[in-house]
N, C-alpha and C positions, 0 to 999 in steps of 0.2 A: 732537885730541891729537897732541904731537910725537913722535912715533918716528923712531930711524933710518934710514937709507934701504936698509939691506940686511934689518934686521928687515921693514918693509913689506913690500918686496917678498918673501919667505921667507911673511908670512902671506896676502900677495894669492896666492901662487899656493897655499896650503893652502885657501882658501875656494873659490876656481874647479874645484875636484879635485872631482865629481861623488860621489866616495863619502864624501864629508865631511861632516857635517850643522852649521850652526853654530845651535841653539835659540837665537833671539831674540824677547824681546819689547819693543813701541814703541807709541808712540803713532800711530794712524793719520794720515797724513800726514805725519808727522816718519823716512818712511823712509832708514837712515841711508847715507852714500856708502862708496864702495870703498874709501877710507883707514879711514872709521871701521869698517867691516867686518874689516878688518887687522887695525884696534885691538882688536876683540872676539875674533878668535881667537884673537890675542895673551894675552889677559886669559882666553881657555876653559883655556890650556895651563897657564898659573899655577894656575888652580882644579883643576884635574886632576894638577899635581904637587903640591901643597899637599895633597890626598888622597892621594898615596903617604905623604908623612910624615905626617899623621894617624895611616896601618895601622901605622908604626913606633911611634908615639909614646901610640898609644890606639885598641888593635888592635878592641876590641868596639865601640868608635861608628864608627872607621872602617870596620870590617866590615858594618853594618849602614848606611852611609852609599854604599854600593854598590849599595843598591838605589833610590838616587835619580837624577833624571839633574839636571844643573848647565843652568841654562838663562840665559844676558846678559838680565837685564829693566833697559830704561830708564823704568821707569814708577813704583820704588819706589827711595827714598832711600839704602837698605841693602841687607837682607838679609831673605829670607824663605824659608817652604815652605807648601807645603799639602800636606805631605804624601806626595806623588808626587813632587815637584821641590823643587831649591832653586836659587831665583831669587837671581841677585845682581848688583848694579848697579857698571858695571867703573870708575867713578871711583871711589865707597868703596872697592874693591877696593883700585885700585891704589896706592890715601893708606894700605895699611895695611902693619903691620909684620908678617915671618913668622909670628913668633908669636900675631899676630891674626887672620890668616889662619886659623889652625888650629884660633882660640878662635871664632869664625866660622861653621866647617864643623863646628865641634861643637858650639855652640850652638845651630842649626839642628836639627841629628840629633837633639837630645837631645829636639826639643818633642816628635819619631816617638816615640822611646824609651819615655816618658812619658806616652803616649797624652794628649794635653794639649787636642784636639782633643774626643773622647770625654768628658773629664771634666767640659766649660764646663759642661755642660746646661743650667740655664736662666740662666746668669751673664751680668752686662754682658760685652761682648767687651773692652774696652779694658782694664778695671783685672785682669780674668783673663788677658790677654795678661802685662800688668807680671808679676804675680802668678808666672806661668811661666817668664819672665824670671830673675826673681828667684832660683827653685827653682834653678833652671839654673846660675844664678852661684853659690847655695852647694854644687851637687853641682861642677862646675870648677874650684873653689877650691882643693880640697886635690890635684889630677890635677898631672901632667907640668908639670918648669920650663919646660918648651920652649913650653907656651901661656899666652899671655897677653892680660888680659883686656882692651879699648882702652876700656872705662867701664864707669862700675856705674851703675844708677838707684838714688837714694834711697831707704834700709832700712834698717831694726833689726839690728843685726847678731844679734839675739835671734831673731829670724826661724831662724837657721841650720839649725835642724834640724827645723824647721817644713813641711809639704806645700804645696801651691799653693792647695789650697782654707783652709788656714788663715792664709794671707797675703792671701788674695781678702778674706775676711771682716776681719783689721784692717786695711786698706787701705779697704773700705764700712762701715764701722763708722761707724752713725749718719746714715750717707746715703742721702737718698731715690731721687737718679736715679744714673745713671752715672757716677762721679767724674773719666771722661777728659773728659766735657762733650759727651757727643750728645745728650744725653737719650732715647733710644731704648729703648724698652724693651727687659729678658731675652729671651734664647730666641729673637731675630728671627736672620735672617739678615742681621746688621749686619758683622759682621766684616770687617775689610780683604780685599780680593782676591787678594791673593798670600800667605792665611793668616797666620801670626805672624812676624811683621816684627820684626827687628833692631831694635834700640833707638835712637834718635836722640839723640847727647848735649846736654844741656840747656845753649840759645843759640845752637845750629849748625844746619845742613842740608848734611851731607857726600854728595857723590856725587849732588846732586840734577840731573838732564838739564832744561835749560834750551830 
């Protein structure tokens, strides 16, 4: 990634500073160099003012979005949590606009909020991901001009005032296995690994580490 040469240096010397932690996740073997290092702390400072205006702009997810810590994963195309963290990959990141940013770090928080994790129980993971998704996008909908949403997945807009479990159910409606395509059965521990994963807009791969 091109940065300028005073920003670089300004984040080389924030990641060398011993009481500094920068959470990263990578591929093993693909450990990244001291520029892209830069690059990520660069990208930690954006996620960490981007949660100052959240607490302005939508004080209760932002407030409960303080108890997550923000960790650079290169290993997932978006954005995700599991609940403890929220991973986010710094090229999506940095392709976004302010106000997505902040639809982002509240989208995330909201799947905490929702206990959305707690609810799957014995659901496919894929289409109760969408499902949650979904909820997600019509409780944001009517929040702050200042967030904005960078896509929506396919829906009713009849859905709106609909729960996750009743969007799960007409989204499988009539179908035997998984409608995302594992075919895996309920209940396993199939789930993605970075929990509920940001959305991928359909025909794209934004932010994916090559």
């Amino acid at each position: 990634p091109k940065i300028q040469k005073k920003e670089r240096n300004r984040a080389k010397k924030t990641v060398a500073k011993k009481d500094i932690a920068l959470p990263l996740k990578y591929y093993e073997g693909n450990e990244p160099s001291e520029e892209e290092l830069a690059y990520y702390a660069l990208v930690l400072k954006s996620i960490n003012a981007s949660h100052g205006q959240l607490l302005k702009v939508e004080p209760f997810i932002g407030n409960l979005l303080m108890n997550l810590t923000f960790v650079i994963d290169l290993t997932i195309p978006t954005a995700a949590t599991d609940f403890r963290n929220v991973y986010v990959n710094p090229t999506f990141w940095t392709n976004l606009e302010p106000g997505e940013r902040l639809f982002t770090l509240a989208h995330e928080t909201w799947h905490v909020a929702m206990s959305h994790a707690n609810r799957r129980q014995t659901r496919f993971p894929e289409p109760w991901n969408v499902a949650c998704d979904l909820e997600i996008h019509f409780i944001l909908q009517g929040e702050s001009n200042k967030i904005k949403e960078p896509w929506c997945l396919p829906h009713d807009p009849a859905w709106s005032t609909w729960s996750a479990e009743q969007i799960y159910d007409a989204i499988t409606k009539g179908k035997g296995k998984d409608p995302g395509g594992s075919g895996k059965n309920p209940g396993g521990n199939d789930g993605p690994k970075g929990g509920w994963v940001f959305p991928v807009p359909p025909g794209s791969n934004p932010g994916t580490q090559n």
